[in-house]
C-alpha positions as CSV (number, residue, x, y, z in Angstrom):
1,X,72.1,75.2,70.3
2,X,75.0,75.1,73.1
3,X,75.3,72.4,75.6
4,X,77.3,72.5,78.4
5,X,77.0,71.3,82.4
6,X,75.8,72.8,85.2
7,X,79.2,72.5,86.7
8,X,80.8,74.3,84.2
9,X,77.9,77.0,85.3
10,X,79.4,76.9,88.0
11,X,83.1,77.9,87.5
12,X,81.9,80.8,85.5
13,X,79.7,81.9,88.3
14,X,82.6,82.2,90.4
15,X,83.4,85.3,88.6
16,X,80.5,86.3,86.3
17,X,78.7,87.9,89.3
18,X,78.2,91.7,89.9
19,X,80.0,92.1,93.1
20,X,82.9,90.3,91.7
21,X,83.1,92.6,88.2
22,X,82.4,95.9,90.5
23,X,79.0,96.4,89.5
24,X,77.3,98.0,92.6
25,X,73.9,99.3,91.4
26,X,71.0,96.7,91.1
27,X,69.6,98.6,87.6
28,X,70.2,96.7,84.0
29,X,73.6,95.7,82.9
30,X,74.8,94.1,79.9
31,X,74.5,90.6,79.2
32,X,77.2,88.2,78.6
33,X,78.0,86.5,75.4
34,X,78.5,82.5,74.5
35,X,80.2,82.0,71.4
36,X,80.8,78.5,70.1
37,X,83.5,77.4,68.0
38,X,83.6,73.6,67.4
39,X,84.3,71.8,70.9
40,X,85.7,75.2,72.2
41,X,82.9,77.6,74.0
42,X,84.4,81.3,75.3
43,X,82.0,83.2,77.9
44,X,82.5,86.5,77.2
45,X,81.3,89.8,79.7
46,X,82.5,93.4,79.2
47,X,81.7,96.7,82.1
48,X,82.9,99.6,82.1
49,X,86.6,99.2,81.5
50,X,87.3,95.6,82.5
51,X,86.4,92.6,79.7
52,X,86.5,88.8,80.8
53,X,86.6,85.7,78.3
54,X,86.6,82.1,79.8
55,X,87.4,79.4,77.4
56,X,85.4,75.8,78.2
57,X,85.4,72.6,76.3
58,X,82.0,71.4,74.7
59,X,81.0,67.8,74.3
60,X,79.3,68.2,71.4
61,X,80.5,70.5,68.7
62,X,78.4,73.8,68.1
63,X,78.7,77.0,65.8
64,X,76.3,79.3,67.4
65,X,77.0,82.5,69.4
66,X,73.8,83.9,72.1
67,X,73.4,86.5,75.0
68,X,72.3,85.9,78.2
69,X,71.7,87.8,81.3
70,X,74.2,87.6,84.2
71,X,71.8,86.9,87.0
72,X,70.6,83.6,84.9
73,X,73.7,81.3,85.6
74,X,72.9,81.4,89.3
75,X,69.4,79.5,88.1
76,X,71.1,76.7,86.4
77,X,74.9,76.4,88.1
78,X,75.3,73.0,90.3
79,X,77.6,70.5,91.2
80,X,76.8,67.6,88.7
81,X,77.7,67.6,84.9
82,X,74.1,67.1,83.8
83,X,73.5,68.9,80.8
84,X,72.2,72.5,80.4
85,X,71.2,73.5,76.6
86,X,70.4,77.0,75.5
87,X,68.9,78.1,72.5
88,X,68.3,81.1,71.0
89,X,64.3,81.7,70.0
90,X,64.5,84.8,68.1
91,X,67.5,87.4,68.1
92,X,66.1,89.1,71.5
93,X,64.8,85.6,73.2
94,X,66.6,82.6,74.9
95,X,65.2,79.3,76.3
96,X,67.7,77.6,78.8
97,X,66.4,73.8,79.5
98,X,68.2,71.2,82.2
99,X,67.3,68.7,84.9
100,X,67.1,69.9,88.5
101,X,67.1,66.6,90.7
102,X,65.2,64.5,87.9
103,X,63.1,67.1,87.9
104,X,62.6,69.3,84.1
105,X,63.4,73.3,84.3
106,X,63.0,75.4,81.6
107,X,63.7,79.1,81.2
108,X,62.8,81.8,78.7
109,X,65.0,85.2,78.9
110,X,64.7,89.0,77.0
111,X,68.5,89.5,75.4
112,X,69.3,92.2,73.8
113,X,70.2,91.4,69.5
114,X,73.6,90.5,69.1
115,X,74.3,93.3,67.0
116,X,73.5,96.0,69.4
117,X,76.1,94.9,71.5
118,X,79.3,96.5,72.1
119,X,82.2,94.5,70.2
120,X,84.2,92.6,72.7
121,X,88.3,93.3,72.8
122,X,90.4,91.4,69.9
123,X,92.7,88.8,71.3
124,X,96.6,89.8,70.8
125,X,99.2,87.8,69.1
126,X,102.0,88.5,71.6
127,X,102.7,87.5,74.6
128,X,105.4,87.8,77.7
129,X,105.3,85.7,80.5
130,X,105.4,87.1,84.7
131,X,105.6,84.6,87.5
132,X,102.8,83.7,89.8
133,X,102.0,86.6,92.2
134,X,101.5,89.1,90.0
135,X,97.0,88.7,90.7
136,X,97.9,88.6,94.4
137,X,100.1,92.2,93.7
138,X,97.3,93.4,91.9
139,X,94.9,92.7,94.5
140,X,96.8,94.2,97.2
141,X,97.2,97.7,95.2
142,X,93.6,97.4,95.2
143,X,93.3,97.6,98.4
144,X,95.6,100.6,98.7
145,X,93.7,102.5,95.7
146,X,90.6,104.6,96.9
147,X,86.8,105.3,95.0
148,X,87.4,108.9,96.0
149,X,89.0,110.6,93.3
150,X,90.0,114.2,93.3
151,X,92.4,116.1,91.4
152,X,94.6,112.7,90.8
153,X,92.9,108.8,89.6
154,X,93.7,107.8,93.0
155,X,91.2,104.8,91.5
156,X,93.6,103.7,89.4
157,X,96.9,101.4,89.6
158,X,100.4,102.2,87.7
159,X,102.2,99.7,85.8
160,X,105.6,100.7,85.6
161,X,107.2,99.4,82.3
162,X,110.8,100.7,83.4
163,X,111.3,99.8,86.9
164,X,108.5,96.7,86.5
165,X,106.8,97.6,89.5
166,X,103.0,97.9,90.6
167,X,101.9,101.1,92.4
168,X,98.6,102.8,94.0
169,X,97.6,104.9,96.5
170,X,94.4,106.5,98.1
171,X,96.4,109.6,99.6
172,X,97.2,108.3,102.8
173,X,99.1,105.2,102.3
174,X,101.0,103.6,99.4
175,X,102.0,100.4,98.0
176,X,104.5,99.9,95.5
177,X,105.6,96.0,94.6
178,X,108.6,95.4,91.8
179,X,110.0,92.5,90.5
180,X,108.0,92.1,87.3
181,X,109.5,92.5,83.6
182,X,106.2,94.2,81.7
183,X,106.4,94.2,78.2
184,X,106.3,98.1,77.7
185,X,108.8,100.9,78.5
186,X,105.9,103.5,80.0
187,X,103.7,104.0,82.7
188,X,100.3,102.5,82.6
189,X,97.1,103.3,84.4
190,X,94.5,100.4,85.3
191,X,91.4,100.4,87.2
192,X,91.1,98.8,90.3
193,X,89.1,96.0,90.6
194,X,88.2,93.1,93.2
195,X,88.4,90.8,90.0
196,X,92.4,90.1,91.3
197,X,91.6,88.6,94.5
198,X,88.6,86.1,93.2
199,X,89.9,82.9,94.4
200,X,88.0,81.0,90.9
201,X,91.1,82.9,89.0
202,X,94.4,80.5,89.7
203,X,96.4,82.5,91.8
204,X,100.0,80.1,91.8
205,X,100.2,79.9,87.6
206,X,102.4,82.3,85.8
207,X,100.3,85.2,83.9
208,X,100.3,85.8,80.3
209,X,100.3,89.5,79.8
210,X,100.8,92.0,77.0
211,X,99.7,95.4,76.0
212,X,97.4,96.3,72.9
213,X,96.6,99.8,71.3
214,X,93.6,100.1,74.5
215,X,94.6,97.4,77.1
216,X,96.6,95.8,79.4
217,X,95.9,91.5,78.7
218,X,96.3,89.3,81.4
219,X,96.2,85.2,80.3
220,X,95.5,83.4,83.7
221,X,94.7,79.7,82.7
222,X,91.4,79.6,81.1
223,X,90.6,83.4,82.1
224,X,91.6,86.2,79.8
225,X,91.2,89.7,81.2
226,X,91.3,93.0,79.1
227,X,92.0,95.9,81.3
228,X,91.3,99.4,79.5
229,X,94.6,101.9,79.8
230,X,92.8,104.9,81.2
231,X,94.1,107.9,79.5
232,X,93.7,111.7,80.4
233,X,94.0,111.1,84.1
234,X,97.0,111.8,86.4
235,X,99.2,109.6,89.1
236,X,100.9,111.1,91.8
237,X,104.5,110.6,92.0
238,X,105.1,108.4,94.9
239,X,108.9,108.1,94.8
240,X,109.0,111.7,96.1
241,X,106.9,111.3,99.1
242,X,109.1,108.1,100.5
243,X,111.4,109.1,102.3
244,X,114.9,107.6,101.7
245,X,115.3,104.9,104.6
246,X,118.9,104.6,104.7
247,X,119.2,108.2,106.3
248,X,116.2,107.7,108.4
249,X,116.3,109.1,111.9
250,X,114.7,105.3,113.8
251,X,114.1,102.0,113.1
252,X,111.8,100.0,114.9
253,X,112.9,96.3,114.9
254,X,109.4,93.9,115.9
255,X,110.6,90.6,117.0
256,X,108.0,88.0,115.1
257,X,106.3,86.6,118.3
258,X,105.4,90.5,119.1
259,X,104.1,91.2,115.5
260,X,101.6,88.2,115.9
261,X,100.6,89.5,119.3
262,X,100.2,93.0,117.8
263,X,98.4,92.1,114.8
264,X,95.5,89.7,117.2
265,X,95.2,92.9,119.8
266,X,95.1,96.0,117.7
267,X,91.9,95.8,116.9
268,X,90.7,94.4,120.3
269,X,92.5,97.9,121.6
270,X,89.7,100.9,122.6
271,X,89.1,103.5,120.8
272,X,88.6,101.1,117.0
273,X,85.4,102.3,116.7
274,X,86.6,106.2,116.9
275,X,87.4,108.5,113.6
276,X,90.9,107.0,111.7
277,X,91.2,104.3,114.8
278,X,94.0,106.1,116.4
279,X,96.9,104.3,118.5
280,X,100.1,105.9,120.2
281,X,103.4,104.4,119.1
282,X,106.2,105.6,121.5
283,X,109.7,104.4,121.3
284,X,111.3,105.8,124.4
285,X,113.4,102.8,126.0
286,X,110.8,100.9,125.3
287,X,108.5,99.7,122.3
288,X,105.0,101.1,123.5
289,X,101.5,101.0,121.5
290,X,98.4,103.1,123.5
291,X,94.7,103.3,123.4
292,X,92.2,105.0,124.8
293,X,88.4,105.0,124.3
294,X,86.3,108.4,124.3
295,X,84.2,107.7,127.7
296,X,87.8,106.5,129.5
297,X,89.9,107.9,131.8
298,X,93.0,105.9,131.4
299,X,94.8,104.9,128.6
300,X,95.5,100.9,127.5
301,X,99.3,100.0,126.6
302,X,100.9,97.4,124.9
303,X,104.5,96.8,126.0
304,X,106.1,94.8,122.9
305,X,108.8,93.2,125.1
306,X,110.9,91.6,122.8
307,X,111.1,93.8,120.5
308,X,113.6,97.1,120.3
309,X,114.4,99.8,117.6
310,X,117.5,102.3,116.5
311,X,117.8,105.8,116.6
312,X,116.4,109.0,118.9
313,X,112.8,108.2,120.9
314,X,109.8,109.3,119.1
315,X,106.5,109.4,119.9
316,X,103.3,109.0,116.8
317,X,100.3,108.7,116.3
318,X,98.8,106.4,113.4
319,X,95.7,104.6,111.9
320,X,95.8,101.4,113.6
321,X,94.7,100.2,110.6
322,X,97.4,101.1,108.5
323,X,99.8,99.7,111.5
324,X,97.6,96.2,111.0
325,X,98.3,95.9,107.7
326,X,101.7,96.5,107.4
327,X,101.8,93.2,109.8
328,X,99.5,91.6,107.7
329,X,102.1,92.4,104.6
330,X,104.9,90.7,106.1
331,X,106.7,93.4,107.6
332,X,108.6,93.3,111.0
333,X,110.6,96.6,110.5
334,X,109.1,100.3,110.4
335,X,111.1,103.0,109.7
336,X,110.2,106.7,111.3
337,X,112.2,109.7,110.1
338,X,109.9,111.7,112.6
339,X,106.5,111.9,114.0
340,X,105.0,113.8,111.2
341,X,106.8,112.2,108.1
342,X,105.3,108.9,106.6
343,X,106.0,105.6,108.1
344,X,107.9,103.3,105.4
345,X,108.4,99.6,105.5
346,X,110.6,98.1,102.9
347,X,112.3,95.1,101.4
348,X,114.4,94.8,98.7
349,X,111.5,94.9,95.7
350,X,108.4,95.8,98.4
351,X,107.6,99.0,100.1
352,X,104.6,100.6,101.9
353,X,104.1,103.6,103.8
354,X,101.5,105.5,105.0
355,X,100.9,108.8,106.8
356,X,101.0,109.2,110.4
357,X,98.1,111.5,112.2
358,X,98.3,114.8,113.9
359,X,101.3,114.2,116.5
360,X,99.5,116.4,118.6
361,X,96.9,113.6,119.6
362,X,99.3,111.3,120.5
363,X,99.1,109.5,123.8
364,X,101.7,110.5,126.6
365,X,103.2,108.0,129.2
366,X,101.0,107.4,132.8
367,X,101.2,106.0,135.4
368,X,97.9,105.0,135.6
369,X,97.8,102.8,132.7
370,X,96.7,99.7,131.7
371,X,100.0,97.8,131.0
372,X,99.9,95.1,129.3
373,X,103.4,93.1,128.5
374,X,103.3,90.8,125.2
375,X,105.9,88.2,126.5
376,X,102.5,87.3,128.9
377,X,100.3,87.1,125.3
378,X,97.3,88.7,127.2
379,X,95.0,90.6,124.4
380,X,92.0,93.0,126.6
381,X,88.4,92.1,124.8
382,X,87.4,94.3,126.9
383,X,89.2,97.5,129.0
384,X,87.5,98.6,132.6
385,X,88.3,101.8,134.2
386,X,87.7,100.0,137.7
387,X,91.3,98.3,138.7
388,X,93.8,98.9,141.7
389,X,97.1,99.6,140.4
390,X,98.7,98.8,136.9
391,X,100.7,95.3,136.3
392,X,104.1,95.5,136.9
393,X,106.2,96.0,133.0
394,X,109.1,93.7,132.8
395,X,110.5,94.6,129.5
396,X,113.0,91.4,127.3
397,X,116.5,92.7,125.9
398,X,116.4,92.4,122.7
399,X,120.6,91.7,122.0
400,X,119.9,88.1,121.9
401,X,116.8,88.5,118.8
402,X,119.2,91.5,117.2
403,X,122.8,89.6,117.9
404,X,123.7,93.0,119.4
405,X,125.2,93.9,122.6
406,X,124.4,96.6,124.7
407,X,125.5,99.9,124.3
408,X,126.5,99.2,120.5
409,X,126.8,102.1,118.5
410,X,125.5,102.4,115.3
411,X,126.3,104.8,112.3
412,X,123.7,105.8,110.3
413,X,122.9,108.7,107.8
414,X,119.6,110.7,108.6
415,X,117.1,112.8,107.0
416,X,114.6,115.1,108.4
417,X,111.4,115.4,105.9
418,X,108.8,117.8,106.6
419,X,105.1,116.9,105.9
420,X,103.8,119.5,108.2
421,X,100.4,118.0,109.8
422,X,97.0,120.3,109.5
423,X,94.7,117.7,110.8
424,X,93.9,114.7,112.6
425,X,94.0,112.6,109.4
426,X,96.9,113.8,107.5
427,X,97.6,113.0,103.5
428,X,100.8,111.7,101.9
429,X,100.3,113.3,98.5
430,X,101.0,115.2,96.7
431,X,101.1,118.9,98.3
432,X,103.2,117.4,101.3
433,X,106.6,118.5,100.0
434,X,109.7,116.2,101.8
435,X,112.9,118.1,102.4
436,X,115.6,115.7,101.4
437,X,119.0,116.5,102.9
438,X,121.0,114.5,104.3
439,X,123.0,114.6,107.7
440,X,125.1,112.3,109.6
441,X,124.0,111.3,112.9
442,X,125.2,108.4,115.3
443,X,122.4,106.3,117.2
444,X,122.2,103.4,119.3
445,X,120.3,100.3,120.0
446,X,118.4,101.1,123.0
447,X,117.5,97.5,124.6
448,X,114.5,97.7,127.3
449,X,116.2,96.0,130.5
450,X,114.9,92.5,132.1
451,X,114.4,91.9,135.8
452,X,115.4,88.6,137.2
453,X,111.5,87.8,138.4
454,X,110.4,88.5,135.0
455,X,112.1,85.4,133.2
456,X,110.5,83.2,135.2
457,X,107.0,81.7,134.0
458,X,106.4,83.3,131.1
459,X,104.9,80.7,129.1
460,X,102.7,82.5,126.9
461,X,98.4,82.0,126.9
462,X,97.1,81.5,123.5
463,X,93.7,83.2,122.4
464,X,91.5,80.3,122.8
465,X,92.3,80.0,126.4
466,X,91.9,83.8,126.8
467,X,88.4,83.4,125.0
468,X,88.0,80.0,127.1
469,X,88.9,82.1,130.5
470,X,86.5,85.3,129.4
471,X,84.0,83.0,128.9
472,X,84.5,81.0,132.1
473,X,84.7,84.6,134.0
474,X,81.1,85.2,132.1
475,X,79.6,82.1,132.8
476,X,80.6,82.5,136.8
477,X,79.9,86.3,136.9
478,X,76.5,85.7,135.4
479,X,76.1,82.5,138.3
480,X,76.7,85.1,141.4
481,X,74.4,87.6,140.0
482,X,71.5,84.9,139.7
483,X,72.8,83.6,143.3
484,X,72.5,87.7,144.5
485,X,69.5,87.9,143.1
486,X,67.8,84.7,144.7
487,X,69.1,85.9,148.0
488,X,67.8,88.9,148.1
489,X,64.0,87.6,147.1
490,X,65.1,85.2,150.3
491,X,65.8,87.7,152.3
492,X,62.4,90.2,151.3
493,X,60.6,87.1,151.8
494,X,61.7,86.3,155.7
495,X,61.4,89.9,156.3
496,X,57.8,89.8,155.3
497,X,57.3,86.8,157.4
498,X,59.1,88.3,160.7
499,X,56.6,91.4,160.3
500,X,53.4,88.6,159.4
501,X,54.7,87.0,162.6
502,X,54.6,90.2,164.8
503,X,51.4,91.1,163.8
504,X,49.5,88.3,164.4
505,X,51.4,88.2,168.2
506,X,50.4,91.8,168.5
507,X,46.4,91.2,167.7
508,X,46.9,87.9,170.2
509,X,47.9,89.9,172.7
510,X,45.4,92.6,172.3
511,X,42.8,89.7,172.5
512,X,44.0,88.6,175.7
513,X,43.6,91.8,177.1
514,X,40.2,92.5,176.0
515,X,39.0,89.6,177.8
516,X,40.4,89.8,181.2
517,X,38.7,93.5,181.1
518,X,35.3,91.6,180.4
């Protein structure tokens, strides 16, 4: 017999769940396994090629060991520390028994025998240490990884035991995040998982990890995660498809106010709903995003005004989605060798890049636009066709942000790779083949220029008074409609009554008549 809490149900809920562990059919699945030792319980669950052991402290001392299905803890889990006991019947039954609200439950549940069960993963003896963030790496290189796999385990993430870096890639952007020391000279292949980003596994603890005959072990608090090595598969070699940004061709410098701005209206931009959610970038003495929805004539643009960039103009085309989260990483600095190459953003032990779209589809400059300047903070919920002639664009210099004058030249070495486009959505790996040579080049800062009217009451609107305002535009919008519409039932109404009136004077009159001719 085991006893523990319904709280401590709880916490193991919080990853013992299917979504959590990956599991995305609703057939059978394993169950998991409660093994007493003393005062010392560890919950242990194994799918697929990810194992999980939680270690708990009992009240009352126990040697037993029983299965039980993982839907069952969502039964018994709470917020109190009354007691929940389970015992095993036979070697394929389990009764669970505790108090819901002074009120007695009791369970009975078909196991599987212990013995038919798969053996879970051996704990290792050594161990290295990695600070905290490693989870939070692992999580975002799940999010870069892809379920589609092809010719490459584009599933997967690399460990690199040289360079002590975490990689992945779905074939049209990648992620690659160093700084860690792994306790292994080779590369490494992990599945991806959604496990990393569970918020019940402490995220700001340093991570135990070492490497066993079949896994990769990961010590985080209480939790101890066995990721299988998968074997047989291969990884694309990333380093080959970045190209080298310290010969790239422009740099596009986002000044921080304009990367908030950008990251709340990208997706508020038309055109989100379309195939790969394509936006225009154009740096052409200006820092320019566009949009346009299928069913519109004009296009939207985004005028980042305080922001500026290095190098020849260029005009792209990207997944705005790509663009988004290269914001949401942190990064305020894109380099572009050209339009067709990949997009890289990098630090000194962080990079991520991603492939642009067909350059074709890119957006051109019109006069008809919809301008929209960021220093004014407006974000569009919702573009009209229907206006009179496009805001005025008062572009900020950017010399004060960059601490660069005007006109400063600026040596840099440039490269021109060639990933050659053949479709709208274009692929990084790994048949795009990068030329790499170098040449020397001289660029300048081009700084958009700033009229005299422009600098004066700029204060920017945040989004809760443009939500306020849309919704005050609404509310009125909707009052003049119900105003128009009572009007014009007034005004059917008294023309009714001016042709009731003349009727009844007609038939009068016609009375009148009749009787002076009798």
């Amino acid at each position: 017999m085991i006893t523990i809490t319904r709280h401590q149900v709880r916490r193991l809920r919080g990853v013992f769940r299917r979504h959590v562990l990956g599991i995305t059919h609703r057939g059978s699945i394993p169950p998991m396994v409660l093994c007493a030792d003393g005062t010392q319980l560890r919950a242990q669950y194994q799918y697929a090629t990810l194992a999980i052991e939680s270690t708990l402290s009992l009240a009352s001392a126990s040697q037993e060991t029983v299965a039980l299905p993982l839907e069952a803890l969502a039964e018994f889990e709470g917020r109190d520390d009354s007691s929940v006991v389970l015992e095993a019947l036979t070697s394929d039954r389990i009764v669970v028994r505790w108090t819901d609200h002074g009120v007695p439950q009791t369970r009975e549940y078909a196991v599987p025998a212990l013995d038919t069960l798969k053996p879970f993963p051996a704990p290792p003896a050594d161990w290295a240490t990695l600070p905290a963030g490693i989870l939070t790496t692992l999580a975002e290189a799940s999010d870069t990884a892809s379920e589609d796999v092809t010719r490459y385990a584009l599933n997967c993430i690399q460990l690199r035991g040289g360079p002590g870096a975490v990689a992945a890639t779905d074939g049209h952007q990648l992620l690659i995040r160093g700084g860690f020391r792994f306790p292994w000279t080779e590369d490494l292949l992990i599945r991806d998982s959604l496990l990393f980003s569970c918020p019940a596994l402490p995220q700001d603890l340093p991570v135990s990890i070492c490497r066993t005959e079949s896994h990769v072990v990961l010590g985080d608090g209480p939790w101890t995660l066995f990721l299988e090595i998968q074997t047989g598969v291969r990884f694309p070699a990333l380093d080959h498809i970045i190209p080298d940004t310290t010969v790239a061709a422009t740099r596009l410098c986002l000044d921080p106010e304009d990367a908030r701005f950008l990251g709340q209206a990208l997706d508020r931009l038309p055109g989100a709903a379309e195939s790969d959610s394509p936006v225009t970038l154009e740096l052409n003495g200006k820092v320019a995003i566009r949009a346009r929805g299928a069913d519109q004539a004009a296009a939207t643009e985004l005028v980042l005004a305080r922001s500026g960039y290095t190098g020849a103009p260029v005009r792209l085309n990207t997944n705005r989605e790509f663009l988004s989260r290269a914001l949401q990483l942190g990064f305020t600095e894109i380099v572009i060798v050209d339009a067709g190459s990949p997009l890289v953003c990098r630090d000194r032990e962080f990079v991520f890049c991603w492939q642009p779209l067909a350059k074709d589809s890119a957006i051109a400059a019109s006069d008809d636009a919809i301008r929209i300047e960021s220093s004014s903070a407006i974000i569009p919920t919702c573009v009209s066709d229907e206006r009179t002639s496009p805001p005025i664009v008062n572009p900020t210099s950017i010399s004060d942000e960059a601490g660069l004058a005007p006109g400063v030249e600026v040596t840099r070495i440039e490269s021109t790779p060639n990933i050659a486009p053949t479709s709208a959505r274009e692929d990084i790996l790994p048949e795009a083949r990068i030329a790499m040579g170098p040449t020397r080049a001289t660029t300048k800062i081009h700084e958009p220029t700033r009229s005299s009217a422009a600098t004066e009451n700029q204060d920017p609107v945040g989004l809760s008074a443009l939500i306020q305002e849309a919704e005050s535009l609404y509310q009125t919008l909707t009052d003049a409609r119900s105003r128009a519409g009572r009007l014009v039932v007034a005004l059917r109404r008294h023309r009714r009554r001016e042709r009731l009136v003349s009727s009844t004077l007609a038939s009068i009159r016609a009375l009148k008549l009749q009787d002076i001719a009798g």
